[in-house]
C-alpha positions as a Markdown table, in Angstrom:
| # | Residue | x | y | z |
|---|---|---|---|---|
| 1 | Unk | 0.0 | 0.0 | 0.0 |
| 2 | Unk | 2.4 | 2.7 | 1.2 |
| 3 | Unk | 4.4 | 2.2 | -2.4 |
| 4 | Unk | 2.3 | 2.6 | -4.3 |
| 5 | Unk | 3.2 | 6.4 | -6.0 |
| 6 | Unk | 6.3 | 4.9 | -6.7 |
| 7 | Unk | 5.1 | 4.8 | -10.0 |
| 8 | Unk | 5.9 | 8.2 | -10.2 |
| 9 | Unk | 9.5 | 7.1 | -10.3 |
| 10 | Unk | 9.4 | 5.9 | -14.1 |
| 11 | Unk | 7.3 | 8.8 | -15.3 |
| 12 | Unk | 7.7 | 11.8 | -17.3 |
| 13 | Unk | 4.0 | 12.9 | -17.7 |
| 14 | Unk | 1.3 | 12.2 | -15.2 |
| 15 | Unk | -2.4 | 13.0 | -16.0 |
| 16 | Unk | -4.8 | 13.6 | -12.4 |
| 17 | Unk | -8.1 | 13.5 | -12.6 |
| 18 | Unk | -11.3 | 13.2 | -9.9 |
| 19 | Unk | -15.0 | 12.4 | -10.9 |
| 20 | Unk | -17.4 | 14.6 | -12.4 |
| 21 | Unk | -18.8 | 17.9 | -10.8 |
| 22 | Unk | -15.6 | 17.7 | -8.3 |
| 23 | Unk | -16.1 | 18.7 | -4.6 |
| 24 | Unk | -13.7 | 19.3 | -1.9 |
| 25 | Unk | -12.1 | 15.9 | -1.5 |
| 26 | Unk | -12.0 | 15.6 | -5.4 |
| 27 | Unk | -10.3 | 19.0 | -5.8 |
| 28 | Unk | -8.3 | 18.8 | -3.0 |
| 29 | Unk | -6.9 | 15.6 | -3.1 |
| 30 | Unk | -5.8 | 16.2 | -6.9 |
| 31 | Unk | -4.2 | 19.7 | -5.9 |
| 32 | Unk | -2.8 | 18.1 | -3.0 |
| 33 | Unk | -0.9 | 15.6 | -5.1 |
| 34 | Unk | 0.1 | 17.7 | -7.8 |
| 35 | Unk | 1.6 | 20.0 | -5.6 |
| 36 | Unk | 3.2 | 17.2 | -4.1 |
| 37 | Unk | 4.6 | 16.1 | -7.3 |
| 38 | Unk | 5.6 | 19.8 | -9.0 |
| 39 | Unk | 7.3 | 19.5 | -5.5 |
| 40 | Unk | 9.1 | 16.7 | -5.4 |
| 41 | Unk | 9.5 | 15.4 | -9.1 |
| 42 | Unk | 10.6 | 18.3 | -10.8 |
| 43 | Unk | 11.2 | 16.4 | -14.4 |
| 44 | Unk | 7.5 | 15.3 | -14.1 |
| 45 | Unk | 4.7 | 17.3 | -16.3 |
| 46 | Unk | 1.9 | 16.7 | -14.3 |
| 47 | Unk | -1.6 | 17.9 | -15.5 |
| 48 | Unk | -4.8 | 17.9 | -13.8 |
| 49 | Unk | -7.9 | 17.6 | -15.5 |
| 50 | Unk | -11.5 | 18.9 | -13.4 |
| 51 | Unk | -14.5 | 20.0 | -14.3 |
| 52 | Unk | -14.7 | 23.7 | -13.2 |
| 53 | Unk | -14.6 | 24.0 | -9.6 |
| 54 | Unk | -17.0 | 25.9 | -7.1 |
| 55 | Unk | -15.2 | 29.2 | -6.0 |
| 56 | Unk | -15.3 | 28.1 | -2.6 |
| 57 | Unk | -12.2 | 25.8 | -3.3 |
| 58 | Unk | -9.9 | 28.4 | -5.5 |
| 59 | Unk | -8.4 | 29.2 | -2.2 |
| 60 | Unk | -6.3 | 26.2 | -3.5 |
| 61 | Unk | -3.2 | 27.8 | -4.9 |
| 62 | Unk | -3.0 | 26.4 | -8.7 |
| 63 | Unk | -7.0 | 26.1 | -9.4 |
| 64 | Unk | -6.3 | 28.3 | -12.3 |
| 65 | Unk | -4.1 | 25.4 | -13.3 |
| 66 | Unk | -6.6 | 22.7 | -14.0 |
| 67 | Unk | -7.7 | 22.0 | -17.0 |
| 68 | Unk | -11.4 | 21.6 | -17.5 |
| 69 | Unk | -11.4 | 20.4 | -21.9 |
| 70 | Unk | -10.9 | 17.4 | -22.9 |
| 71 | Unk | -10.2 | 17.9 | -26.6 |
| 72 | Unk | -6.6 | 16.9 | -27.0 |
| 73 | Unk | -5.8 | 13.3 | -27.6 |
| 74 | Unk | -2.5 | 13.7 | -25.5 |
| 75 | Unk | -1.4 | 10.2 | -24.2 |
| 76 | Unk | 0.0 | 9.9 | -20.8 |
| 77 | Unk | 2.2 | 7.5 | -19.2 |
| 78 | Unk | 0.4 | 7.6 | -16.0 |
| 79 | Unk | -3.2 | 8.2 | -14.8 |
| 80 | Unk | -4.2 | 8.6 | -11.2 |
| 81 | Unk | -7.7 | 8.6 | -10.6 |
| 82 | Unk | -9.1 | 10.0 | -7.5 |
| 83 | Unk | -11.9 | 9.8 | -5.1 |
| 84 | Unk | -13.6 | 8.0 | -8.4 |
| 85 | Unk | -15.7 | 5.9 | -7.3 |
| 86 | Unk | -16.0 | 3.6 | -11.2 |
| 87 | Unk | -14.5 | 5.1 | -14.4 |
| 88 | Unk | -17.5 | 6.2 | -15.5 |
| 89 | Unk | -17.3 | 8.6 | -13.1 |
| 90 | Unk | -14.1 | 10.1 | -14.7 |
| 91 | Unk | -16.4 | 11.7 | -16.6 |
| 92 | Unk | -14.6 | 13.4 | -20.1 |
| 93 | Unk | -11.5 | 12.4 | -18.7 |
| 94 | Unk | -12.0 | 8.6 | -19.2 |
| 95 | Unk | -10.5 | 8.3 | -22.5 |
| 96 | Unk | -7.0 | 9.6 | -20.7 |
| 97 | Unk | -7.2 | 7.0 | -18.8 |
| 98 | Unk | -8.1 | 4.6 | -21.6 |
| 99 | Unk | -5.0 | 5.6 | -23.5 |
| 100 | Unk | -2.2 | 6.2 | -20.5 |
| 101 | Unk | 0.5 | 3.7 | -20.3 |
| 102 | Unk | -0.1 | 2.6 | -16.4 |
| 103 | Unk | -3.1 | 3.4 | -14.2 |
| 104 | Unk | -3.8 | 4.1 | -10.3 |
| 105 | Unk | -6.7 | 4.8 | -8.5 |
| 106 | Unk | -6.8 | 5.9 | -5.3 |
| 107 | Unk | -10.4 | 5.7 | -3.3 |
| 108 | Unk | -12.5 | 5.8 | -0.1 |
| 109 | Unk | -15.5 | 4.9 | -1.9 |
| 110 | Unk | -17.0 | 1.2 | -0.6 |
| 111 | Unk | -19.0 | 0.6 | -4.2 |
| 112 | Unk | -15.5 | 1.2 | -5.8 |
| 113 | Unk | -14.8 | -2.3 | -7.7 |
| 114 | Unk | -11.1 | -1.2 | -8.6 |
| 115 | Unk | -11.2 | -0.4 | -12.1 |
| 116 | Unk | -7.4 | 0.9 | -12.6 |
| 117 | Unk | -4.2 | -1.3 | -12.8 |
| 118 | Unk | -3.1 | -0.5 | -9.3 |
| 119 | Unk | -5.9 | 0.3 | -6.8 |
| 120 | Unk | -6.1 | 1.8 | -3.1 |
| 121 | Unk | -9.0 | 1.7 | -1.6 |
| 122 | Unk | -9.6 | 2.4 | 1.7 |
| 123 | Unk | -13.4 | 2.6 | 2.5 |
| 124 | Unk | -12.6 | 3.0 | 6.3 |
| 125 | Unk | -10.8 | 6.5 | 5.5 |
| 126 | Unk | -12.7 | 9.6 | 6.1 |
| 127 | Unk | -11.5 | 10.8 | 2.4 |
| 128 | Unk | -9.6 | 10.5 | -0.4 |
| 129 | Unk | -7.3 | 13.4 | 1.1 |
| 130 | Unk | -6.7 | 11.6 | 4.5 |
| 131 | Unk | -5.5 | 8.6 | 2.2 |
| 132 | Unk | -3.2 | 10.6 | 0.0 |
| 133 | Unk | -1.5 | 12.3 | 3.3 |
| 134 | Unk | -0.8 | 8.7 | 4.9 |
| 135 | Unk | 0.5 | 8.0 | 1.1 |
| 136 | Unk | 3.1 | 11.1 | 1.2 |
| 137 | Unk | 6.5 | 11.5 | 2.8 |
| 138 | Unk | 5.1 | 14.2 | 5.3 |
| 139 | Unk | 8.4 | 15.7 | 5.0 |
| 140 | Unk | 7.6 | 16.0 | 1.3 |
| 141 | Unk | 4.3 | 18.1 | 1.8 |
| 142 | Unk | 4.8 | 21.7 | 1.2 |
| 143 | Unk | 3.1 | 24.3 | 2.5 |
| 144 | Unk | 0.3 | 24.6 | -0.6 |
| 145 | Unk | -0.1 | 20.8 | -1.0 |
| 146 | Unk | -1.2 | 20.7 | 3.2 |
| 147 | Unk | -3.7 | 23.3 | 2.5 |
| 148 | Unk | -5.4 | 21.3 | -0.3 |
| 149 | Unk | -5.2 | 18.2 | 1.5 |
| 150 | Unk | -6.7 | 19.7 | 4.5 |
| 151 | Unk | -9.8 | 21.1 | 3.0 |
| 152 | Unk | -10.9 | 17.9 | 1.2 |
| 153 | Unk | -10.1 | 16.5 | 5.0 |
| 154 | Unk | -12.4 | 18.9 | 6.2 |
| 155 | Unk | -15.2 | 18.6 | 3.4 |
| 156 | Unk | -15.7 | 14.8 | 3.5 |
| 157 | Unk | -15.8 | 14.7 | 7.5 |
| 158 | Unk | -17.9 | 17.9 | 7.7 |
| 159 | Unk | -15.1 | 19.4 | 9.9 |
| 160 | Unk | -14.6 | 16.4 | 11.5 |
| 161 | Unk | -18.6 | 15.7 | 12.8 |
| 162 | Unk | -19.3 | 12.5 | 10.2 |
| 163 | Unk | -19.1 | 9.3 | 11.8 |
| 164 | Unk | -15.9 | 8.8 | 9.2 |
| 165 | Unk | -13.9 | 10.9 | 11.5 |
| 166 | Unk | -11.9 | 8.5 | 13.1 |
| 167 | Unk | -8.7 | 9.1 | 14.8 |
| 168 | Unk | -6.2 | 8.2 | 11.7 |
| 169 | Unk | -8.1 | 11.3 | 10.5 |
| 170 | Unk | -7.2 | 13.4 | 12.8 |
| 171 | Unk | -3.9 | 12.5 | 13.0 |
| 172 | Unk | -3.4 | 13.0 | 9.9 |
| 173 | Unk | -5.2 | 16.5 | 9.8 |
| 174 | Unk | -2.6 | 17.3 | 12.5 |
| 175 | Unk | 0.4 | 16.3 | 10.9 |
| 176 | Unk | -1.1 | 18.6 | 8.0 |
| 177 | Unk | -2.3 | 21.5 | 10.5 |
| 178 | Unk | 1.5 | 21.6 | 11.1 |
| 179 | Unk | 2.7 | 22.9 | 8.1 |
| 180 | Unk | 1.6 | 26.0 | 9.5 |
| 181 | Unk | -1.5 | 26.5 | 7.6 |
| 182 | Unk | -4.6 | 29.0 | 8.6 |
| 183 | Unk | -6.7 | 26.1 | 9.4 |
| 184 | Unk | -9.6 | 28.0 | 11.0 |
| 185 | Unk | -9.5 | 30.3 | 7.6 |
| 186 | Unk | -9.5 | 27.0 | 5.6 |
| 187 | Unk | -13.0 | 26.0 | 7.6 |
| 188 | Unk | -14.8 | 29.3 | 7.5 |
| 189 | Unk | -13.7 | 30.1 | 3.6 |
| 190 | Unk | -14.2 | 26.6 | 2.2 |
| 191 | Unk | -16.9 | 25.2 | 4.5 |
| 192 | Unk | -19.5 | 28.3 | 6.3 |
| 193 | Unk | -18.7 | 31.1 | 4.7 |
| 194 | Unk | -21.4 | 31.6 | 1.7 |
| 195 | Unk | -22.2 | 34.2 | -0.9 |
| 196 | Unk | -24.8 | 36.7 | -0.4 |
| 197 | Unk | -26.6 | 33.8 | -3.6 |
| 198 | Unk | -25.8 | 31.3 | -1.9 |
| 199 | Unk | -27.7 | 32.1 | 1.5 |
| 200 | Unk | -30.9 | 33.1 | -0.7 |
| 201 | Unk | -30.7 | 29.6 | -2.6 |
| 202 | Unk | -30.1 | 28.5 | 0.9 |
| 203 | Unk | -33.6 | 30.3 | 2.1 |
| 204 | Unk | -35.2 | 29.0 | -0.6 |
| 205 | Unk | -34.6 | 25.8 | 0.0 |
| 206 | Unk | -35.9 | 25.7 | 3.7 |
| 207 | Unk | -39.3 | 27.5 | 2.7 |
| 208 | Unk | -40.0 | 25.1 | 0.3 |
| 209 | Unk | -38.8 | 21.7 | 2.0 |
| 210 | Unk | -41.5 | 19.4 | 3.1 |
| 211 | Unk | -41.6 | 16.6 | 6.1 |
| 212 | Unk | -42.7 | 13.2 | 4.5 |
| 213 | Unk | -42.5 | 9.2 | 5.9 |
| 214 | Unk | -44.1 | 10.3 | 8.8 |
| 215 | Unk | -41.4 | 12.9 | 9.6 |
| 216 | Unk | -38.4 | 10.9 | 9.2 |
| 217 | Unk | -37.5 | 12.4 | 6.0 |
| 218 | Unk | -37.0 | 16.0 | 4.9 |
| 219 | Unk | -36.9 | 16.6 | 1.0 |
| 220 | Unk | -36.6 | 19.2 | -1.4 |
| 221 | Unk | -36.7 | 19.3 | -5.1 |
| 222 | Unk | -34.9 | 22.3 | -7.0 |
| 223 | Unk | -36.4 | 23.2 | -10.1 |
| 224 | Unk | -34.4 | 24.7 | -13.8 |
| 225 | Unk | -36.7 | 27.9 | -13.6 |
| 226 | Unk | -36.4 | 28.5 | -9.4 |
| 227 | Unk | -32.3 | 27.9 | -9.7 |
| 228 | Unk | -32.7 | 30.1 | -13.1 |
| 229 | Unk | -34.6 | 32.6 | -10.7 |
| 230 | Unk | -31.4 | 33.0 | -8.6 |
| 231 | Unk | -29.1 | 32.8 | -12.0 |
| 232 | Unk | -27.8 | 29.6 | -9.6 |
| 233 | Unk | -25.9 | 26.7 | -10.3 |
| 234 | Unk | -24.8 | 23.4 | -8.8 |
| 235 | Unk | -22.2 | 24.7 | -7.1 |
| 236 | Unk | -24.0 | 27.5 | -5.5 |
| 237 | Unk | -25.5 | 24.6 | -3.6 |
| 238 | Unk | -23.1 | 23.6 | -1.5 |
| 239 | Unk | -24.4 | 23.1 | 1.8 |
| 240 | Unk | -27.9 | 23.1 | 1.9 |
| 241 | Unk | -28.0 | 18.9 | 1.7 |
| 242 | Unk | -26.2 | 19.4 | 5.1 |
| 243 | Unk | -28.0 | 21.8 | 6.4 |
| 244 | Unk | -31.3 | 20.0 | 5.7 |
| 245 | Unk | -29.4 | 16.7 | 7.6 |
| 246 | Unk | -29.8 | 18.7 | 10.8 |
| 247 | Unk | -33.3 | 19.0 | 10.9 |
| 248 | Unk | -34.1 | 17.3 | 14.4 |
| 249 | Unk | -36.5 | 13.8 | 14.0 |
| 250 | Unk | -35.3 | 13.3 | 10.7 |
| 251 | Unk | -33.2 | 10.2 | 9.9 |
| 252 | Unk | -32.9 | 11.0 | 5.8 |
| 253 | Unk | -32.7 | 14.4 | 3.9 |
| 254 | Unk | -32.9 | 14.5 | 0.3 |
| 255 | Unk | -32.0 | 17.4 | -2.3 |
| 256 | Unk | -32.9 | 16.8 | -5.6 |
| 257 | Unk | -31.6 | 19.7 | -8.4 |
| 258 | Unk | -32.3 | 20.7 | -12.0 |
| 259 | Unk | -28.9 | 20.0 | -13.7 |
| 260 | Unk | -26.6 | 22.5 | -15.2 |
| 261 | Unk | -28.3 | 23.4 | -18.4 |
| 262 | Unk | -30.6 | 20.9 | -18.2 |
| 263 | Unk | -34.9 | 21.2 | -17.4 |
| 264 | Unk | -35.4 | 17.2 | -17.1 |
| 265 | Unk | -32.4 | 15.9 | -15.5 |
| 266 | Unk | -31.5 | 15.9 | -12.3 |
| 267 | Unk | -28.5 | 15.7 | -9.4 |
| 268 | Unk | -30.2 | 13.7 | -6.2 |
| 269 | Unk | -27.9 | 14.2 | -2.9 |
| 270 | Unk | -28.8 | 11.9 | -0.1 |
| 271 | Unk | -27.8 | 12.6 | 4.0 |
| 272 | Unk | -28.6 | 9.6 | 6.5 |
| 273 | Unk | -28.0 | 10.7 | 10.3 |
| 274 | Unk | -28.0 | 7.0 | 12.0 |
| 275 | Unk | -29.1 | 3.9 | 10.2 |
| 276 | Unk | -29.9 | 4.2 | 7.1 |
| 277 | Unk | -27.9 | 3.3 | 3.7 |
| 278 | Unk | -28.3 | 5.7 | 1.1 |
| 279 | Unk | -25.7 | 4.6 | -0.6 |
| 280 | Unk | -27.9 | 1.7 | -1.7 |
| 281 | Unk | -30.3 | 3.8 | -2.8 |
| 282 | Unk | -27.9 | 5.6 | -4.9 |
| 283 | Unk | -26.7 | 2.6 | -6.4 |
| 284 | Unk | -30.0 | 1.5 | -8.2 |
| 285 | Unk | -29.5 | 4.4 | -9.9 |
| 286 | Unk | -26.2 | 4.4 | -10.9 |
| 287 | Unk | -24.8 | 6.6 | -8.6 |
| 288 | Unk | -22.8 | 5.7 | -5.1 |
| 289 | Unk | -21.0 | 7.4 | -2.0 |
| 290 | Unk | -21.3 | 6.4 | 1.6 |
| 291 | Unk | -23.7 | 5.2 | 3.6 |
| 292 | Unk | -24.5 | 8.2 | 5.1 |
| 293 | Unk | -24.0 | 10.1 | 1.9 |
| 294 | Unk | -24.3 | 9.5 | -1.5 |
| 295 | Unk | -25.9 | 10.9 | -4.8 |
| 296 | Unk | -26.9 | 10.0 | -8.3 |
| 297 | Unk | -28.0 | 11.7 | -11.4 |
| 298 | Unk | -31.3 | 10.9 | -12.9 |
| 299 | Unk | -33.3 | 11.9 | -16.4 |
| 300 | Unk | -36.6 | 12.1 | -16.9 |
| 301 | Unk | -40.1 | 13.2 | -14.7 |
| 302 | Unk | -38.8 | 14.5 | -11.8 |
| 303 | Unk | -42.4 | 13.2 | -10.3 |
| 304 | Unk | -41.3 | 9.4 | -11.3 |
| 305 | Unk | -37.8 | 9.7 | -10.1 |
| 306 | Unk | -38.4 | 11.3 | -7.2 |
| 307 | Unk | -41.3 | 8.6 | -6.4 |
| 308 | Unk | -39.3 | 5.6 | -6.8 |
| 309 | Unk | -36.5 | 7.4 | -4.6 |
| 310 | Unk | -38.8 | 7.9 | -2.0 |
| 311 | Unk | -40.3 | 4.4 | -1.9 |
| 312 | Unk | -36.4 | 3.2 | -1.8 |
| 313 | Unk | -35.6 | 5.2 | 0.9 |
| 314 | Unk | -39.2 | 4.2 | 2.4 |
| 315 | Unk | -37.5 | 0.6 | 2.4 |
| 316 | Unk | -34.0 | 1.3 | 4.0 |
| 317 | Unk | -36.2 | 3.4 | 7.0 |
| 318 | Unk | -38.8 | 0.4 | 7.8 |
| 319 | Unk | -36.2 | -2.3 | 7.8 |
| 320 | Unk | -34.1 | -0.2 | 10.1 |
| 321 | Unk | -37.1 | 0.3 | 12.7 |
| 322 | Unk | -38.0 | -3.3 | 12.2 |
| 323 | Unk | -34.1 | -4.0 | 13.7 |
């Protein structure tokens, strides 16, 4: 396990790449290592490829360095693939990785089957980012790559409240709090703070929420024309999944969003507090995560989808009780 970025010995151009509509693990675990390799192996071009980023993460020093087309047909001799939890999820960077010489992925995600040569997955880790650290030579993490690394850290554990927090995490968000990085900056600019759209979306959201399953689930649905409304996209979302999650009785909260662009498909994000698995859920629809969260995209009536969601979700709660 702890060799394998030794591949980066034998290469001369390394592609990095996370899954589609990134968040802060994704980004920050792919900063975090190309810093980490721009660091430490000078003679390696390394690029990463993202979909554009929310601004909330271009704290990161080198954002303006990713590369979000995928028109070139450049061949690579190594891909790294992470916080992916299939290929698919790779997203326009897939044929990158269908073309580069030698292939890692690197993962927390438990549905992850291990589609690259070399595969780490550690479904016990908090994140991708608290994988990558335990990866590094700490003394080999500079000052830029600890700040990435310790916002996806942050992100995925929800500053450190998800019951993935364990205390590998926070050692490892120590031995990154040590590079002497504003970590209480980090939290407020990457995690609370929000733009004056953002807390309208935000308000929005809570007026129009609803209580169904007898209370034990909280659910919105996002429309093109309301998110159009606040000239809103997904990444003007962040948050309001989580926020929703803290409503007190319920066990499941549910955001469902217009896509990007898009009147009749949609983005589902799923929260569980206790018992039960959304990731399941997710999965019959092609999507994955956690257990206690996960998401999936969807195409079609939003009544329909959102109907069969429900009854899933309807499923996980009643077995749970019944236990």
């Amino acid at each position: 396990m702890n060799n394998i970025l030794s591949c980066l010995e034998g290469a001369k151009t390394v592609m990095i790449a996370g899954h589609t509509r990134p968040d802060g693990d994704c980004v920050g675990a792919c900063m975090g290592l190309w810093h980490y390799i721009r660091d430490n192996y000078p003679y390696i071009q390394a690029d990463v490829r993202l979909e554009p980023v929310p601004d909330s993460y271009k704290v990161i020093k080198g954002v303006e360095q990713i590369i979000s087309d995928y028109e070139d047909d450049r061949t690579y001799d190594l891909f790294i693939a992470l916080d992916a939890s299939d290929k698919e999820r790779l997203a326009g960077a897939k044929k990158y990785f269908d073309t580069a010489e030698h292939t890692i992925c690197i993962d927390h995600h438990i549905s992850n089957p291990g589609f690259a040569d070399e595969n780490l997955v550690l479904p016990n880790a908090s994140s991708t980012c608290e994988v990558l650290t335990g990866l590094m030579d700490i003394d080999g993490i500079s000052y830029d790559a600890a700040v990435a690394l310790y916002i996806g850290i942050i992100c995925d554990t929800g500053v450190f409240k998800y019951s993935c927090t364990s205390h590998r995490t926070m050692d490892m968000a120590g031995c990154l709090m040590e590079k002497g990085i504003p970590y209480s900056d980090l939290i407020d600019d990457t995690f609370y703070r929000k733009s004056f759209k953002q807390n309208k979306i935000l308000g929005f959201a809570l007026d129009k929420c609803s209580l169904v399953l007898d209370g034990r689930m909280i659910m919105c649905i996002l429309e093109r024309k309301e998110l159009d409304q606040f000239e809103a996209g997904h990444g003007d979302l962040e948050g309001v999944i989580d926020q929703l999650r803290l409503t007190k009785g319920i066990e499941v909260a549910l955001l469902a969003s217009a896509a990007d662009g898009e009147t009749s498909k949609y983005k589902f994000s799923m929260r569980s507090n206790h018992y039960a698995d959304v990731a399941a859920v997710a999965a019959e629809f092609g999507g994955g995560g956690h257990i206690r969260a996960a998401g999936f995209s969807a195409a079609g009536d939003i009544k329909e989808i959102y109907g069969r969601v429900e009854k899933l979700i309807k499923e996980q709660l009643d077995t749970c009780t019944m236990e």
